[in-house]
C-alpha positions in Angstrom: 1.3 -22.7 -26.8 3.8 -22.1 -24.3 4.8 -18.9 -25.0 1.1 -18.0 -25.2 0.7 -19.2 -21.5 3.7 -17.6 -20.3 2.9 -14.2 -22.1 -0.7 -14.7 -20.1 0.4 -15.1 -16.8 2.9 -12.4 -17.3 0.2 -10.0 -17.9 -1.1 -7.7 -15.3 -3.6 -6.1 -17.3 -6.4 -8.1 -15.8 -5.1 -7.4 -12.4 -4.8 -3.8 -12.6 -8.7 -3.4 -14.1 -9.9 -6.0 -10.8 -7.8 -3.3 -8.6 -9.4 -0.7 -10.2 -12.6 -2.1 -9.5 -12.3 -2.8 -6.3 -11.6 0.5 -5.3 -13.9 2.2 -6.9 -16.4 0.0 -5.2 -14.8 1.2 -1.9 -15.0 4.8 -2.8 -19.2 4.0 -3.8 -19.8 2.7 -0.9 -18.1 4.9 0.9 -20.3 7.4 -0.7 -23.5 5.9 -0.6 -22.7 5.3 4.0 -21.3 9.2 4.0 -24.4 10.7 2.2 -26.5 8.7 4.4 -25.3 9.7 7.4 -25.4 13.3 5.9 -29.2 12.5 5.0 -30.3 11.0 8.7 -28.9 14.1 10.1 -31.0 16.4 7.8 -34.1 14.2 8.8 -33.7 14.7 12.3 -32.7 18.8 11.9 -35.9 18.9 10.0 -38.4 17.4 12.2 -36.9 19.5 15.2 -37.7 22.6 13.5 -41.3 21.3 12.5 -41.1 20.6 16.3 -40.4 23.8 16.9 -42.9 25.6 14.4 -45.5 23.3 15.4 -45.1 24.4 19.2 -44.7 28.0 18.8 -48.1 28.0 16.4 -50.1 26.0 19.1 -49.1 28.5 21.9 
């Protein structure tokens, strides 16, 4: 039993997996705020040229 406890907090295999997982939750999120930016940008690009178009049919 002693060796088993030893052997379990020797192991960093559990460790390495939470790391892994907690970066790659970074990076997603990271991700996910980037391509919303990217998206809001778009939006607002977009409705100045329906801006535009609406304006320049009106005339």
């Amino acid at each position: 039993m002693k060796n088993w406890m030893l052997n379990f907090l020797q192991d960093e295999r559990g460790a390495e997996s939470i790391e892994l997982g907690v970066t790659g939750a970074v990076v997603a999120a990271g991700a996910v705020a980037g391509l919303r930016a990217v998206k809001d940008k778009v939006q607002e690009k977009q409705d100045e040229l329906v801006d535009k178009l609406d304006e320049s049919t009106a005339s």
